[in-house]
MARVOLO-718587 format. One record per residue: residue number from 0; x, y negated, z of N, C-alpha, C in turn. Coordinates in steps of 0.2 Angstrom, whole numbers, plus 5000, padded with zeros to 4 digits. Last residue first. Layout:
resi_n.x_n.y_n.z_ca.x_ca.y_ca.z_c.x_c.y_c.z
NUM_X_Y_Z_X_Y_Z_X_Y_Z .
...
END
This chain:
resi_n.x_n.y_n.z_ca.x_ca.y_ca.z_c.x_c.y_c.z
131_4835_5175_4979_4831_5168_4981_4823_5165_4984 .
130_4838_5185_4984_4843_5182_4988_4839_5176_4985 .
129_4834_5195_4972_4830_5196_4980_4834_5189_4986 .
128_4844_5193_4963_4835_5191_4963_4833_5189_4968 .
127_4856_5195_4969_4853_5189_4965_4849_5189_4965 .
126_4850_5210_4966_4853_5208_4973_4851_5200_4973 .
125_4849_5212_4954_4845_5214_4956_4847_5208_4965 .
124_4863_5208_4949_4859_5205_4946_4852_5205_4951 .
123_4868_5221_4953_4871_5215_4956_4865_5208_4955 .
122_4865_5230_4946_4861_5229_4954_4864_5225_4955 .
121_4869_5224_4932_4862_5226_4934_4860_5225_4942 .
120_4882_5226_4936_4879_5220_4933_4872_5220_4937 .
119_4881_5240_4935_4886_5238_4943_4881_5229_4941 .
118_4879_5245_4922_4876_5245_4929_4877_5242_4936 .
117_4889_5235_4915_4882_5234_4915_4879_5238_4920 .
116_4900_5243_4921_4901_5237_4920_4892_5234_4920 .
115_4899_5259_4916_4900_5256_4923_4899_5249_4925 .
114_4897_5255_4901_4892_5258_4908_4891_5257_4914 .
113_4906_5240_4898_4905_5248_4898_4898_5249_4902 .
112_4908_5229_4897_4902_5227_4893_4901_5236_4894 .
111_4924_5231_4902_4921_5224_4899_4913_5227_4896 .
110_4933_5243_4909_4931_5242_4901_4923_5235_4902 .
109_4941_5237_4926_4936_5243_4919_4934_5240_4915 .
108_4951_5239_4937_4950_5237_4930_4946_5242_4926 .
107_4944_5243_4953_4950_5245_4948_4947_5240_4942 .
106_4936_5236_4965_4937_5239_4960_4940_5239_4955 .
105_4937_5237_4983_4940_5235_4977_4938_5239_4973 .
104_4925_5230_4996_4927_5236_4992_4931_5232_4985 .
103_4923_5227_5013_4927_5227_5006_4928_5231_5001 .
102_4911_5227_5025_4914_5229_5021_4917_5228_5015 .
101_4908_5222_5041_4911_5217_5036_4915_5223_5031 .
100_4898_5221_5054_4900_5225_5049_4901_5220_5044 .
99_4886_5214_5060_4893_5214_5064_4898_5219_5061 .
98_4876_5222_5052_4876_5216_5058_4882_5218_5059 .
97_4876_5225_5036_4877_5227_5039_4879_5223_5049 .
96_4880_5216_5024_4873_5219_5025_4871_5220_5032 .
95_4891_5211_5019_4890_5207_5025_4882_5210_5028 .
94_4902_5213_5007_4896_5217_5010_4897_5214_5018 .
93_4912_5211_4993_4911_5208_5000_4904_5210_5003 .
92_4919_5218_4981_4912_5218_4983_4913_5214_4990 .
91_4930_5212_4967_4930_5215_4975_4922_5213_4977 .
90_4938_5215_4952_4933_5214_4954_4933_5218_4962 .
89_4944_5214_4937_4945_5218_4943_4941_5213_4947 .
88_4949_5208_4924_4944_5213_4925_4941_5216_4931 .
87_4959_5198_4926_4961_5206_4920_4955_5210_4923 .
86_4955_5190_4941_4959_5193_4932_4958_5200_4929 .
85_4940_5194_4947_4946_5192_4948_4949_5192_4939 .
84_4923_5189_4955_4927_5194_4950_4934_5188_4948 .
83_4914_5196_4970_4919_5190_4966_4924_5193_4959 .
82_4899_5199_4974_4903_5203_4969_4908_5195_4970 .
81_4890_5202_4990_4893_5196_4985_4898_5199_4981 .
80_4876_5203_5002_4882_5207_4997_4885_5202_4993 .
79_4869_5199_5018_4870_5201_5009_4877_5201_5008 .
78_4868_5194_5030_4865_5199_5028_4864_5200_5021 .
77_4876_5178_5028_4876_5188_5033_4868_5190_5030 .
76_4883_5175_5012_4877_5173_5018_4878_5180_5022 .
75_4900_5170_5008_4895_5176_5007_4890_5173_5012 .
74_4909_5163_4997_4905_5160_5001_4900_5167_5000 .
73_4925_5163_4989_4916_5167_4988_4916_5165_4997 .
72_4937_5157_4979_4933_5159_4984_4928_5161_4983 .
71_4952_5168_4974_4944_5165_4972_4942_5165_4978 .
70_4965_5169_4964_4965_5167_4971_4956_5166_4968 .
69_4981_5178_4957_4975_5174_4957_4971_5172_4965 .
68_4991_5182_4959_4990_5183_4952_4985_5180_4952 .
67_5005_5183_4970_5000_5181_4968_4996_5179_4961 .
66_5017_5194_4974_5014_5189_4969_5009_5188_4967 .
65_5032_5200_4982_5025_5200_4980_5022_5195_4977 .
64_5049_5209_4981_5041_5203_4980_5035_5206_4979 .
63_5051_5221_4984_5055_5216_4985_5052_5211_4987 .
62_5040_5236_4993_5043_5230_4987_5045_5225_4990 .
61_5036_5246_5000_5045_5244_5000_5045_5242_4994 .
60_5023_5243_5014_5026_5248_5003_5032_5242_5004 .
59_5021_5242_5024_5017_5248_5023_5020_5249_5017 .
58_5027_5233_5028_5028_5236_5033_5024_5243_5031 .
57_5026_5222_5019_5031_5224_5018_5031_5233_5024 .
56_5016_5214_5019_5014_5220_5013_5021_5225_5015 .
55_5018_5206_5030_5011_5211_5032_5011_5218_5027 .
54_5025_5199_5025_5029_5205_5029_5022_5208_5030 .
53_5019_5193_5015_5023_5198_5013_5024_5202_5020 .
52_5010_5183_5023_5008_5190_5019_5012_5192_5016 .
51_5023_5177_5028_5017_5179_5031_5014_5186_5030 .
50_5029_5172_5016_5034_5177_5021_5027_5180_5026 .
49_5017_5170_5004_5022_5166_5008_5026_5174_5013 .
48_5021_5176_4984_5017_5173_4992_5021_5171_4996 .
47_5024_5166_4972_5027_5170_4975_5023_5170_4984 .
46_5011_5164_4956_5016_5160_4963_5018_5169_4969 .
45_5010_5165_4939_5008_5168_4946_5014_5164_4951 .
44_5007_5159_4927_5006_5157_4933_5007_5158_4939 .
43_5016_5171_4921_5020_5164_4921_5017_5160_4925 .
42_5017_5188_4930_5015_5182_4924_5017_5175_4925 .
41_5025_5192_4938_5026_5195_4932_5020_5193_4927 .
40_5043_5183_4940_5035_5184_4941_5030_5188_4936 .
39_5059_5190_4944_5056_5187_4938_5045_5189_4942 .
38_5063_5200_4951_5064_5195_4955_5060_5186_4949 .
37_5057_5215_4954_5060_5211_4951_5060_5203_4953 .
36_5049_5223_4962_5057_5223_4963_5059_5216_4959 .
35_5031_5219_4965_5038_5221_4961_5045_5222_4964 .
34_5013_5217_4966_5020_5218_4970_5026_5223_4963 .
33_5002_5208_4966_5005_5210_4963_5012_5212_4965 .
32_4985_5202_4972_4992_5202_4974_4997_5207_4971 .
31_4972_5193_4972_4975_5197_4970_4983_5198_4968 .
30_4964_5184_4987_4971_5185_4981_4972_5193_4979 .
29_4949_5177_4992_4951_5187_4989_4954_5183_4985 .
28_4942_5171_5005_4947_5169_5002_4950_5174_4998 .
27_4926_5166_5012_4932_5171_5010_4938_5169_5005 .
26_4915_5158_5022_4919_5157_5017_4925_5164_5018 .
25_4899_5162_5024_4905_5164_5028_4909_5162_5023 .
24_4885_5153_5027_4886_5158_5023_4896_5156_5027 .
23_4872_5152_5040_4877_5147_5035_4881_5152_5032 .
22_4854_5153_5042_4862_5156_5042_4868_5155_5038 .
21_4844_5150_5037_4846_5144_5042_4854_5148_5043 .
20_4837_5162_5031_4840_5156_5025_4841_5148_5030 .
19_4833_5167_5042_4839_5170_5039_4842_5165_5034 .
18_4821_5160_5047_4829_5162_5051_4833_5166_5045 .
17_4814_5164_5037_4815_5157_5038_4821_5154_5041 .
16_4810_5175_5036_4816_5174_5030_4817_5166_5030 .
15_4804_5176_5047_4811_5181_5047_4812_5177_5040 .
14_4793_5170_5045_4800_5168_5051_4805_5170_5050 .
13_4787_5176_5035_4788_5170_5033_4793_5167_5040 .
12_4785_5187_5040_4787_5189_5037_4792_5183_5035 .
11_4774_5184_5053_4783_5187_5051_4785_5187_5047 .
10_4764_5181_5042_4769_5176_5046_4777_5179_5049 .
9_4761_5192_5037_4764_5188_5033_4768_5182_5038 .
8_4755_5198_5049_4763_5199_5045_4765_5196_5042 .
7_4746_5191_5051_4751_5190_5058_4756_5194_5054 .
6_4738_5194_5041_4740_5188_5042_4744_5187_5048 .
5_4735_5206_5044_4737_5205_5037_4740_5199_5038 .
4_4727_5207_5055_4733_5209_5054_4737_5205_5047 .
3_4716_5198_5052_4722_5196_5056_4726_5199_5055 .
2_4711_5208_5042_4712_5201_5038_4718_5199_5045 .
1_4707_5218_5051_4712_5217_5046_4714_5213_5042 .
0_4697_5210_5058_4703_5213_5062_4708_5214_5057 .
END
């Protein structure tokens, strides 16, 4: 009797991550956007965004321009987490954990190889694991 059990879970077990590695991963697109007065860019790559996404920035902050400082994509799977990391440090989470729930988290510029940096690495890392 508990040898079937035991074996009717692993088979679940073996569906459920069979249906889940059939689920096609969601492309995103995270620009890091840099707002000014100045009519100069405030790095020499940087490109000027379109009227689109300025009026979107316009309606909430009273900058002249805007600027794009970077661009990445990240392909997330649903039911996992994806770190994309940007310029100068900065880094956004994409959380797709959650059914039908799509959370964004920004994180500020931090010190390269700190605390914060290796433990954020670390569950990131962990997450990685568990995802192959």
């Amino acid at each position: 009797m508990w040898r079937f059990a035991s074996m009717l879970s692993g088979a679940a077990i073996a569906v459920t991550g069979a249906v889940r590695g059939q689920e096609r991963p969601i492309t995103f697109y995270v620009q890091l956007i840099r707002s000014s007065d100045s009519e100069q860019p405030p790095q020499a790559e940087s490109t000027r965004v379109g009227t689109k996404l300025a009026g979107t920035f316009c309606g909430v902050l009273r900058w002249k321009n805007y600027w794009e400082i970077c661009q990445r994509k990240a392909e997330v799977i649903p039911g996992r987490a994806t770190m994309v990391w940007l310029s100068n440090g900065r880094e956004v989470e994409i959380d797709l954990r959650r059914r039908r729930k799509r959370t964004v988290t920004a994180f500020p510029k931090r010190e390269v190889g700190g605390p914060d940096d290796r433990a954020r690495r670390r569950g990131h890392d962990a997450d990685r694991r568990r995802a192959r």
